[in-house]
C-alpha positions in Angstrom: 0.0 0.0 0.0 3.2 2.2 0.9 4.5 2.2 -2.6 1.1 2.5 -4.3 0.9 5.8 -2.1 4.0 6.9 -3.7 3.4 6.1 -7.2 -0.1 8.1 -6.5 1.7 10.9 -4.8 4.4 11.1 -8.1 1.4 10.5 -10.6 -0.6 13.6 -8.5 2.7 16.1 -9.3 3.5 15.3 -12.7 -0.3 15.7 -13.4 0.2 19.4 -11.7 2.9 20.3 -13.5 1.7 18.6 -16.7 -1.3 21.7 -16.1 0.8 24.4 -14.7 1.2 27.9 -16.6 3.8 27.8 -18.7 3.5 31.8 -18.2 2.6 32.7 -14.9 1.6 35.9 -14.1 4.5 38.6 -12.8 4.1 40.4 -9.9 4.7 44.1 -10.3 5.5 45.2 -6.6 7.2 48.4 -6.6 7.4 48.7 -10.5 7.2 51.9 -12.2 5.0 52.4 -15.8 5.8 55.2 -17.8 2.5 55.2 -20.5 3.3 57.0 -23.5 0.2 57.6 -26.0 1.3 58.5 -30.0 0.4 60.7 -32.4 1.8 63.7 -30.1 2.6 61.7 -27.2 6.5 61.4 -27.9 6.8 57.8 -27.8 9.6 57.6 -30.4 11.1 60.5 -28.2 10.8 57.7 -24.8 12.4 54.8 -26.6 15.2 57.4 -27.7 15.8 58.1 -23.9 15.7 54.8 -22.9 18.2 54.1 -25.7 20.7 56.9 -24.7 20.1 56.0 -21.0 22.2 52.4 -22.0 25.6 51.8 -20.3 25.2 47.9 -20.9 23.2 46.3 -22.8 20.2 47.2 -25.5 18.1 44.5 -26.8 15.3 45.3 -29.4 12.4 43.3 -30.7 10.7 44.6 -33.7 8.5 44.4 -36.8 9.9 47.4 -38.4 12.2 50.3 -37.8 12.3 52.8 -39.9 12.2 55.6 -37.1 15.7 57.1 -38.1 15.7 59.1 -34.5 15.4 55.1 -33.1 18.3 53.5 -35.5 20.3 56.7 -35.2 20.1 56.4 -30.5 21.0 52.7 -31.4 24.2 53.0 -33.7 24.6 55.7 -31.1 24.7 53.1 -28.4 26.7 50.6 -30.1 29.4 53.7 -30.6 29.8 54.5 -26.9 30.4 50.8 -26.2 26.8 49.3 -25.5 26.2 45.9 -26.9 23.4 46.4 -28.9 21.6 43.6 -30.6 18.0 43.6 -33.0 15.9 41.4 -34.0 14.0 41.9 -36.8 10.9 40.5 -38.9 11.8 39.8 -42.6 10.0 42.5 -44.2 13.0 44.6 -43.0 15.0 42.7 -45.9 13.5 44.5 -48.2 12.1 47.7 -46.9 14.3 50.2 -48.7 13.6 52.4 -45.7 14.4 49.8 -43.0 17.1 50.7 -40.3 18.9 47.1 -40.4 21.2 48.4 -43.3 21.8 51.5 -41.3 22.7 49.4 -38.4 24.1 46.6 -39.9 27.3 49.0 -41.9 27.9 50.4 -38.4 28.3 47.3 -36.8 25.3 46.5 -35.0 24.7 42.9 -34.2 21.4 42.8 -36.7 19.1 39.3 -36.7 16.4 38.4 -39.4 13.7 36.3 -37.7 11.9 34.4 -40.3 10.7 31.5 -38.9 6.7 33.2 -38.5 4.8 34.9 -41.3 4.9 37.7 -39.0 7.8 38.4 -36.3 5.4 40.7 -34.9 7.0 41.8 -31.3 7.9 45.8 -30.4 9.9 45.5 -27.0 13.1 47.1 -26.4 15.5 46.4 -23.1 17.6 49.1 -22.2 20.1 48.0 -18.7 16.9 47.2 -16.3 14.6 49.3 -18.2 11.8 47.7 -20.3 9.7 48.9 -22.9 6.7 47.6 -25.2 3.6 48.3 -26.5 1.4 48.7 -30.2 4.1 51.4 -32.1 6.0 50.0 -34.3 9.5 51.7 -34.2 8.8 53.6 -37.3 8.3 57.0 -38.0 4.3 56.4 -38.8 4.1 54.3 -35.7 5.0 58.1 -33.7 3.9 60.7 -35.6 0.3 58.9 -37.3 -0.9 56.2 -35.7 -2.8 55.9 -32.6 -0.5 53.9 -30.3 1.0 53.3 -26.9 4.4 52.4 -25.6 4.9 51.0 -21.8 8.2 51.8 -20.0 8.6 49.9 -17.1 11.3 49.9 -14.5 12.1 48.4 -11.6 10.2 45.1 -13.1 12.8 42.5 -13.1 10.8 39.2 -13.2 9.0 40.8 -16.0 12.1 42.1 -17.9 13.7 39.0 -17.1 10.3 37.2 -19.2 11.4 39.4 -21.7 15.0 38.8 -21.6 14.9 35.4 -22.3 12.2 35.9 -25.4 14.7 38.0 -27.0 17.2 35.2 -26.5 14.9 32.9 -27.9 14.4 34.9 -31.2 17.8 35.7 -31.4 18.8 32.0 -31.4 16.6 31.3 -33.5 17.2 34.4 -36.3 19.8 34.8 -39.1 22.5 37.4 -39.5 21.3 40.4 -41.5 23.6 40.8 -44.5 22.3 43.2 -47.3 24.0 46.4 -47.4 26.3 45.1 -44.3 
C-alpha cells in the first residue's frame, strides 16, 4: 500500500505540473510604468531616452524600424560601447527604408527572424529598463498612428520574461547581410 501511495503521490505532481502555466503571471510590486500615447505623445522620443540612458546592454524586438531618430540612438549606443543587438521580422529585408542596413554597416549585431509569417514583437531592453507596446519603431508608428508604448522599470521578473524571449528569437534568427 506504501508504494502504491508513492506512485499516486508522483502521478498527482507530474499531473500538476503537466497543467501548470507555462507563463505565470509577474508580480509588479514596486514597479514603475511610464505610459506614453502616440500621435503627439512622444513615444519615439521615450524609446530614444531609454536608448541613450544604456551603459550595458540594449536589446530590441521589432516588426519594423524605420524611425531614423530610433536606428540613429542605437548606432549611437553601439558607438559609446553598449552591446546592442536587434531582431527583426523579414519584411526589413527588403524595406528600402528599414534601419537594419543603417545598423548593420555600423556594426550592430542585426538578426532576421523568419521563422513566423509575422515576427510581430515591439519590445526594447535598455540595462533594467523595459519597454513595449502597439508602435511600431517607425516613424508612422509616432507621428500617425494611434499607439502606446509601456516603460517599465524596476520590473525585473517581467524584464527577465522578456529577456529570455529576445534570446529565444535571437537564437533562432539569421545574420542580417544586405547592405552590411
Amino acid at each position: 500500500m506504501r508504494r502504491f501511495s508513492r506512485y499516486a503521490a508522483v502521478l498527482l505532481c507530474l499531473a500538476g505540473a503537466l497543467h501548470a502555466q507555462p507563463n505565470p503571471p509577474v508580480a509588479l510590486h514596486g514597479a514603475t510604468v511610464q505610459v506614453v500615447f502616440s500621435p503627439d505623445g512622444g513615444a519615439a522620443r521615450a524609446v530614444v531616452e531609454m536608448i541613450d540612458g544604456a551603459r550595458q546592454r540594449v536589446m530590441l524586438a521589432g516588426y519594423l524600424l524605420t524611425s531614423y531618430q530610433i536606428a540613429r540612438a542605437l548606432k549611437q549606443a553601439h558607438a559609446r560601447g553598449v552591446h546592442v543587438r536587434v531582431v527583426l521580422d523579414s519584411a526589413n529585408e527588403t524595406d528600402r527604408y528599414s534601419g537594419a542596413t543603417y545598423l548593420a554597416r555600423a556594426g550592430v549585431d542585426v538578426a532576421i527572424d523568419k521563422k513566423y509569417a509575422i515576427m510581430h514583437h515591439k519590445f526594447i531592453i535598455a540595462d533594467r529598463t523595459l519597454g513595449f507596446g502597439s508602435m511600431n519603431f517607425t516613424r508612422a508608428g509616432d507621428e500617425k498612428n494611434a499607439e502606446n508604448f509601456n516603460i517599465f522599470r524596476g520590473a525585473p521578473a517581467l524584464l527577465d520574461r522578456y529577456r529570455k524571449e529576445f534570446e529565444r528569437l535571437y537564437r533562432e534568427s539569421e545574420p542580417y547581410r544586405r547592405g552590411g
